[in-house]
Backbone as CSV, one residue per row, in Angstrom:
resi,resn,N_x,N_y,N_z,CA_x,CA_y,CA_z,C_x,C_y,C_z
1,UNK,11.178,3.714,26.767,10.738,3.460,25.416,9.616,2.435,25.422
2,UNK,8.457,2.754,24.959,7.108,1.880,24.471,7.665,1.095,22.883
3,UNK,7.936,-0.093,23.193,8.243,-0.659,22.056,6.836,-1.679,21.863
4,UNK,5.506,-1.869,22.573,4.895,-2.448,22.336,3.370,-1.552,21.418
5,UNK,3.893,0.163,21.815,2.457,0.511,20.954,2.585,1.063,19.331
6,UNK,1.276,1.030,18.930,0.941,0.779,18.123,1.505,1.672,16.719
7,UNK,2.316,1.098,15.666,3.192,1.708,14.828,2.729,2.562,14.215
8,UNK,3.622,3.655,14.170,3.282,5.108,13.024,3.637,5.159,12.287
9,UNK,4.314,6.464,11.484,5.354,6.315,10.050,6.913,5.439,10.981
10,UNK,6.810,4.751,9.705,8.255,3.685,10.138,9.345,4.299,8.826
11,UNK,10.508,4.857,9.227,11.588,5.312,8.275,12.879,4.240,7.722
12,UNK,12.921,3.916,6.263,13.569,2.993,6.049,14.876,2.173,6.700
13,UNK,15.682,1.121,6.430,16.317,0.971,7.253,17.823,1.738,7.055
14,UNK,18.431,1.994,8.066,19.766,2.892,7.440,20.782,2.110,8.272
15,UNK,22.206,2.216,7.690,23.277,2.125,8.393,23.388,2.984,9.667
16,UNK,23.652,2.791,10.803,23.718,2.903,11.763,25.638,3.425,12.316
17,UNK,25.390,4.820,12.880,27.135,5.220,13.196,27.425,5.136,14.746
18,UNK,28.560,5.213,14.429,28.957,4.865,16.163,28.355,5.855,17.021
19,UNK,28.051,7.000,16.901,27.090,7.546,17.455,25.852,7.722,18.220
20,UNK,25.035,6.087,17.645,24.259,5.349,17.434,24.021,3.937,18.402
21,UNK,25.361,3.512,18.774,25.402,2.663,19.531,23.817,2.278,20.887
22,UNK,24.378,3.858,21.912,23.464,3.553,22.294,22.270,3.425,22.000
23,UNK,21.283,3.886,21.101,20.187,3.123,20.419,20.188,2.559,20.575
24,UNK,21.019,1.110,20.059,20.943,-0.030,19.786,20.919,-0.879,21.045
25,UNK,21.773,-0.282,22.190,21.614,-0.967,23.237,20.713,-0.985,24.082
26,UNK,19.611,0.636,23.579,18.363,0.412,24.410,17.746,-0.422,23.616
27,UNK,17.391,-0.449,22.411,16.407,-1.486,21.209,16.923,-2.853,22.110
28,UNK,18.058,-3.584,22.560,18.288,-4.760,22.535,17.599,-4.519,24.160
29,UNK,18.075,-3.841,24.851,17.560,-4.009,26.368,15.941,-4.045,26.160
30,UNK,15.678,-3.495,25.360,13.890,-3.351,25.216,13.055,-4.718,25.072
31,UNK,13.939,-5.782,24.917,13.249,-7.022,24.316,13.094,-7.395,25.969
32,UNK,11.773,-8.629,25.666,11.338,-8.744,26.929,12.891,-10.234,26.898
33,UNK,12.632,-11.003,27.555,13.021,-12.165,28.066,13.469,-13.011,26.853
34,UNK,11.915,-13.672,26.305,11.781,-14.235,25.199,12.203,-14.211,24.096
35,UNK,12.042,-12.475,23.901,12.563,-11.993,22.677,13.934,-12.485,22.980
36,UNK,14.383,-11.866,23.802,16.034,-12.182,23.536,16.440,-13.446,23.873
37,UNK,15.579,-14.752,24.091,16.014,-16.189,23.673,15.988,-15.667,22.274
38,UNK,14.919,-15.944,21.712,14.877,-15.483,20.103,15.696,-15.568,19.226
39,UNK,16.476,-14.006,19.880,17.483,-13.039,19.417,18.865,-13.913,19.577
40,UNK,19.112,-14.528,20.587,20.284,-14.629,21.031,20.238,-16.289,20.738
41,UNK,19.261,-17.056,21.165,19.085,-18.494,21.705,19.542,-18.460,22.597
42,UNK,20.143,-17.687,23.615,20.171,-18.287,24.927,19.459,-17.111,25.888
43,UNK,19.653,-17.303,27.513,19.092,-16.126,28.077,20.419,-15.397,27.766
44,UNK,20.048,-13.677,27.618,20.944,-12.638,28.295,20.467,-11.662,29.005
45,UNK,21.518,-11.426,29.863,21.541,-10.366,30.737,21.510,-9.107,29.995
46,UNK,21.265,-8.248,31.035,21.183,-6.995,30.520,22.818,-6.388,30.067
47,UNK,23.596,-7.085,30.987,25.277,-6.399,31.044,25.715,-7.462,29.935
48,UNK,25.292,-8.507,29.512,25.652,-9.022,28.755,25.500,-8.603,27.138
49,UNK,24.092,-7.797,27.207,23.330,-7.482,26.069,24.695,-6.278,25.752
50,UNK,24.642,-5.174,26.867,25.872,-4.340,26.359,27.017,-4.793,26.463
51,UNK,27.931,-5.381,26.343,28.759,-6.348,26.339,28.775,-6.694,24.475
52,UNK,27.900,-7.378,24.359,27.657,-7.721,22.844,27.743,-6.512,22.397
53,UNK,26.766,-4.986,22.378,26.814,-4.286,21.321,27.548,-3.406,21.611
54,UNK,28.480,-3.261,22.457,29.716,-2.596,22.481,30.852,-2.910,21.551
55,UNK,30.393,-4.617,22.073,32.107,-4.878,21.175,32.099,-5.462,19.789
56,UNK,30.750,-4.912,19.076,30.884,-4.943,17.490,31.882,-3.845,17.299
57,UNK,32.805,-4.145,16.166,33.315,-3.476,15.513,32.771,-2.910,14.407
58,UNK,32.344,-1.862,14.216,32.096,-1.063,13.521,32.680,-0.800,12.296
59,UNK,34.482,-0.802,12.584,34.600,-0.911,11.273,34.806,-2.129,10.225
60,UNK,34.433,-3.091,11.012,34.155,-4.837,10.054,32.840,-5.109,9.881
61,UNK,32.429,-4.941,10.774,30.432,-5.063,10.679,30.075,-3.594,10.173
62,UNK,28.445,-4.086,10.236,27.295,-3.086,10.327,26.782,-3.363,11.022
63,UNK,26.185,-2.469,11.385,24.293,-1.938,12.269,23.840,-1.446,11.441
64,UNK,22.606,-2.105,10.950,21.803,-1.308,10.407,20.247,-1.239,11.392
65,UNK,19.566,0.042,11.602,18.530,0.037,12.217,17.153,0.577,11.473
66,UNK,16.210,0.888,12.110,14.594,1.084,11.612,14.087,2.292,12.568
67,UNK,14.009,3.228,12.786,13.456,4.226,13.865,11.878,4.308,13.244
68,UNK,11.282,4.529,14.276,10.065,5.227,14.441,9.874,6.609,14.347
69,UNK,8.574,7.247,14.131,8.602,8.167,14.379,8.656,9.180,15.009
70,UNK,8.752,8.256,16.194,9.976,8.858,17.800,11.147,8.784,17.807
71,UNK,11.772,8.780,15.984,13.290,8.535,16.434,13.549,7.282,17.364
72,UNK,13.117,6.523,17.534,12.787,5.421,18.471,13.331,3.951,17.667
73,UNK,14.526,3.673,17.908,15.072,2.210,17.122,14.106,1.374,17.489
74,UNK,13.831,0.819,16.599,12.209,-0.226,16.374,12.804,-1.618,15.840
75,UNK,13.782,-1.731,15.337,14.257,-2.679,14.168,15.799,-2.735,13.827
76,UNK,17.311,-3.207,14.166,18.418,-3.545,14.037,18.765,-4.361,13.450
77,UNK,19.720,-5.111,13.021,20.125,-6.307,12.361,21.560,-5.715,12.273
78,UNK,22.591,-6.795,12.775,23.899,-6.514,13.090,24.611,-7.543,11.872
79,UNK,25.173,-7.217,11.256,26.188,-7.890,9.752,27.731,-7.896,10.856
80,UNK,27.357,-9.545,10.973,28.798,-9.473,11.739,29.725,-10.451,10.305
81,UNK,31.038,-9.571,9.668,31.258,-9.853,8.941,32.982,-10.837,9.014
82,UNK,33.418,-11.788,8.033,34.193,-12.530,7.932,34.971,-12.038,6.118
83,UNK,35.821,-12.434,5.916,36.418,-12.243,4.589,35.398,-12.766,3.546
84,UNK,34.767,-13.924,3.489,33.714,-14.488,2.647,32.467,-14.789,3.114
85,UNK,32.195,-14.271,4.293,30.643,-14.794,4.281,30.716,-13.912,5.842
86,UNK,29.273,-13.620,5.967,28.873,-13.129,7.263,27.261,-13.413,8.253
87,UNK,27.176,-12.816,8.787,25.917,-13.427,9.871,24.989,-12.337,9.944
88,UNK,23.674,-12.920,9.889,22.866,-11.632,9.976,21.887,-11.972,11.261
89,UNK,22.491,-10.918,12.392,21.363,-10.935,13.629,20.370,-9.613,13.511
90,UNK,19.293,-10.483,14.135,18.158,-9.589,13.834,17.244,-9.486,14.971
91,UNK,16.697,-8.183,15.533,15.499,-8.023,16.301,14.398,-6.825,16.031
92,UNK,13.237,-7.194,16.096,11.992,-6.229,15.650,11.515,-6.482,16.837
93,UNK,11.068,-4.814,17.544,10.232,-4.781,18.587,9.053,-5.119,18.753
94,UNK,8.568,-5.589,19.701,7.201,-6.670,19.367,5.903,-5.702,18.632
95,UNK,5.744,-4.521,19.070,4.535,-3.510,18.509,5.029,-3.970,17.204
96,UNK,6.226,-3.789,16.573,6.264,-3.204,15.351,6.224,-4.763,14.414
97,UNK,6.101,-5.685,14.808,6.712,-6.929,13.901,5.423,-6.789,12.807
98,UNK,5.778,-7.754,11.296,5.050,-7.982,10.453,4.273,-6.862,9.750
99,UNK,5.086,-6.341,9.784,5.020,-5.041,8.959,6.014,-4.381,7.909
100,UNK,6.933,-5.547,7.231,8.133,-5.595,6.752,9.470,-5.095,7.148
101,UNK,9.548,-5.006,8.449,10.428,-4.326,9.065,12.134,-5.179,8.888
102,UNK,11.676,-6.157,9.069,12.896,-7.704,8.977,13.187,-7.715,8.133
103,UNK,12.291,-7.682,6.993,12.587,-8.075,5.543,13.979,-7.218,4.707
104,UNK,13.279,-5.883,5.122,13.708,-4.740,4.747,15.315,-4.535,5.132
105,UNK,15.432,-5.234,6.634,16.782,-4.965,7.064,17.377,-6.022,6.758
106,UNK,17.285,-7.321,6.576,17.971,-8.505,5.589,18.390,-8.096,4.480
107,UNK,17.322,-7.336,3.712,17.489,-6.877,2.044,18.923,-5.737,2.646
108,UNK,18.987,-4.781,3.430,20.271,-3.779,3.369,21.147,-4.824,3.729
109,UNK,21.387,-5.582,4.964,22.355,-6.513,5.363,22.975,-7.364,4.292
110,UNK,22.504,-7.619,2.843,22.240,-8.184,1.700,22.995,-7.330,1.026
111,UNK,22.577,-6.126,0.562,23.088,-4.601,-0.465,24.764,-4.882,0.176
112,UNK,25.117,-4.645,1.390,26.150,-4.400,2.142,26.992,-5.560,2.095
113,UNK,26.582,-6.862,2.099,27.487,-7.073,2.289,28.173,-7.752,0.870
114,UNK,27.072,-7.441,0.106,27.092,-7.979,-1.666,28.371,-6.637,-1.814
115,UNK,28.343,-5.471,-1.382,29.346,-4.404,-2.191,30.595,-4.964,-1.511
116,UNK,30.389,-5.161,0.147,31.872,-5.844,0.565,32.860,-6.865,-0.106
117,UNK,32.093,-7.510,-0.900,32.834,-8.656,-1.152,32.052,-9.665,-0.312
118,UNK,31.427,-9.671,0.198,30.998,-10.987,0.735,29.758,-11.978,0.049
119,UNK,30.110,-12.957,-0.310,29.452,-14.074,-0.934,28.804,-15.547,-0.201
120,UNK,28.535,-15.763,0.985,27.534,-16.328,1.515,26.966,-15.255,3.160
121,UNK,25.690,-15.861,3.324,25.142,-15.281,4.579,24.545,-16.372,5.014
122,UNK,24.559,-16.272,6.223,24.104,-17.343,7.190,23.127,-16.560,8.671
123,UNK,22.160,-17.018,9.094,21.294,-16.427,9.988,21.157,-17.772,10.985
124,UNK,21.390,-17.606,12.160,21.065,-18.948,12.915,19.699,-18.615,13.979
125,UNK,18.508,-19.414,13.940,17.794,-18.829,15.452,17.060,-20.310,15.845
126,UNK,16.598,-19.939,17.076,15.646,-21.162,17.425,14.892,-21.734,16.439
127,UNK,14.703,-23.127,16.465,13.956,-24.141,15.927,12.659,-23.354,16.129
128,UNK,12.145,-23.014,17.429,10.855,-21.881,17.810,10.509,-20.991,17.029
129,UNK,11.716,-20.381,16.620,11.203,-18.899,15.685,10.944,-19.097,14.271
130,UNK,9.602,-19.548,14.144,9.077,-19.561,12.734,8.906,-17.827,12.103
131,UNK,8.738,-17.457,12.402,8.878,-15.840,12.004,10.868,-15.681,11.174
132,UNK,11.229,-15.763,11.948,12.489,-15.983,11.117,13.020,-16.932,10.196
133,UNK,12.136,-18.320,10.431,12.653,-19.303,9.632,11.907,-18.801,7.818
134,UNK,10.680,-18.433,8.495,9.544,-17.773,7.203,10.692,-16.645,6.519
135,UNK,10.996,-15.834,7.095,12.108,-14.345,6.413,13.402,-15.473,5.684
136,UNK,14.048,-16.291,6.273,14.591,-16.884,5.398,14.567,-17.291,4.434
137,UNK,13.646,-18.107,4.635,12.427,-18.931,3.321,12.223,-17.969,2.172
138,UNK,11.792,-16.706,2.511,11.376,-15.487,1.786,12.457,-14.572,1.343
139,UNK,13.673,-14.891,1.567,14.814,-14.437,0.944,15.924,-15.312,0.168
140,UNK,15.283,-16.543,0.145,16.029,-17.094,-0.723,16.993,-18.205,0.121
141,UNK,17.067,-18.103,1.137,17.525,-18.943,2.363,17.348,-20.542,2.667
142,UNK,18.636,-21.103,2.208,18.219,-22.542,3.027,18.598,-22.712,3.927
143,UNK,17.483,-23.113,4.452,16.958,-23.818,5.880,17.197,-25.059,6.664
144,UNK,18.110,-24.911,7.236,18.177,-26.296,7.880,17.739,-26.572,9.635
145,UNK,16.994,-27.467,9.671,16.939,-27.458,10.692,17.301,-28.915,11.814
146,UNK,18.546,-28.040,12.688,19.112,-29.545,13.383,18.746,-29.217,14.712
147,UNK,17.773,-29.859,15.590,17.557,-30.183,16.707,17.104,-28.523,16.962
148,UNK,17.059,-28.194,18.320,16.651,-26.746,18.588,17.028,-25.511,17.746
149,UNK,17.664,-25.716,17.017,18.945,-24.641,16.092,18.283,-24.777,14.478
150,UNK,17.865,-23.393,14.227,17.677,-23.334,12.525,18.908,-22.772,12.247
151,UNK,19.376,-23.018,10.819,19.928,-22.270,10.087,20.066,-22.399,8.469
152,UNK,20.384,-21.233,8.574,19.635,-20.768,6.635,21.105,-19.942,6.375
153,UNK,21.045,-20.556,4.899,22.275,-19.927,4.279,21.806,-19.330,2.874
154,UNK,22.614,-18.340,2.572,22.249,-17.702,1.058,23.632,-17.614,0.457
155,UNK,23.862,-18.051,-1.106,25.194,-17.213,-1.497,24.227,-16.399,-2.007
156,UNK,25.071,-14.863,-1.963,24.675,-13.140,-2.119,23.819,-13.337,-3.067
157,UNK,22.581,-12.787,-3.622,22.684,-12.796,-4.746,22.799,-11.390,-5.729
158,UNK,22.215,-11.705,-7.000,23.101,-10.256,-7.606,22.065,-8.931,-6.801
159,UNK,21.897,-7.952,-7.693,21.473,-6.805,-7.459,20.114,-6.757,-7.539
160,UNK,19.160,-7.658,-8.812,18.099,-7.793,-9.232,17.350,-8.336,-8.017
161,UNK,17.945,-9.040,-7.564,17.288,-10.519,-6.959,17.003,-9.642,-5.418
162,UNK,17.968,-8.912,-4.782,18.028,-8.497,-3.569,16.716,-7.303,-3.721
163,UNK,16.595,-6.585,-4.952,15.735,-5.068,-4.709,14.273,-5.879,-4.636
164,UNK,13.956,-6.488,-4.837,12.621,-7.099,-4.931,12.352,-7.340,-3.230
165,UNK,13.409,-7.613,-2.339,13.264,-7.305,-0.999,13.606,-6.526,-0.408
166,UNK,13.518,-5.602,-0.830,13.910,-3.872,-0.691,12.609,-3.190,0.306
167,UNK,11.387,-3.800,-0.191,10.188,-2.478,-0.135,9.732,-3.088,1.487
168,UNK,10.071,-1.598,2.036,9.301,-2.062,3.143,7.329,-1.036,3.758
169,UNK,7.034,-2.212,3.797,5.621,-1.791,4.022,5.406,-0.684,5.415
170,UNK,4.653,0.247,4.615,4.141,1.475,5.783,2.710,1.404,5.690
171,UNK,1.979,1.612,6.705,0.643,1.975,6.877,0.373,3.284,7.376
């Protein structure tokens, strides 16, 4: 998978079925190094990476992903969920970033977990990743930042507030 060339039609973001898995575990293996400090804040391995997206539960979380027009997962964000509040991890393949791809999958991670019942979200990433601290910022997210570690919290908000970060940009 070329996750670094240059983006085509990008198809909205969808819930993701167990079916699906592996996608997700090539999208996460696809990140170089960096990315997956990023992603993770720490290094991971490759057996580690599947390790993680094996043992989401599916039926407490989501996956939601972004394909290309290679059918090609471009964009994930995993809703790892709790009774009142849940976590939103996120990775965009480097070709595809800044092109509303993040936004778009926060806003479903948002829809989802507003119908669950869930009433705060929390996103944690490197102090480094201004790209994510910005998507926070831009969803309504406070930001805190302690030593290497951001984190941004939202309670849900209603229905109005979330569709306005709905639209994701195609070229």
């Amino acid at each position: 998978m070329d996750h670094t060339r240059s983006p085509g039609m990008i198809h909205p973001p969808r819930l993701l079925g167990a079916g699906e898995r592996e996608a997700f575990v090539g999208h996460l293996l696809a990140l170089d190094l960096h990315d997956r400090h990023l992603r993770f804040g720490a290094a991971m391995s490759d057996a580690s990476m599947r390790n993680y997206a094996n043992g989401i539960d599916l039926g407490r979380d989501a996956l939601f992903g972004v394909f290309d027009e290679g059918a090609t997962l471009v964009g994930a964000a995993h809703l790892a969920r709790a009774p009142s509040h849940a976590e939103i991890g996120l990775s965009v393949a480097s070709g595809f970033r800044r092109r509303g791809l993040g936004s778009a999958l926060v806003a479903a991670c948002c829809r989802h977990a507003r119908a669950c019942g869930v009433r705060s979200i929390f996103m944690r990433c490197a102090a480094e990743n201004a790209p994510m601290r910005n998507l926070a910022r831009a969803h309504g997210m406070r930001v805190i930042v302690d030593g290497p570690e951001v984190d941004a919290f939202l309670a849900v908000p209603e229905r109005q507030a979330i569709a306005r970060h709905a639209v994701l940009v195609q070229h």
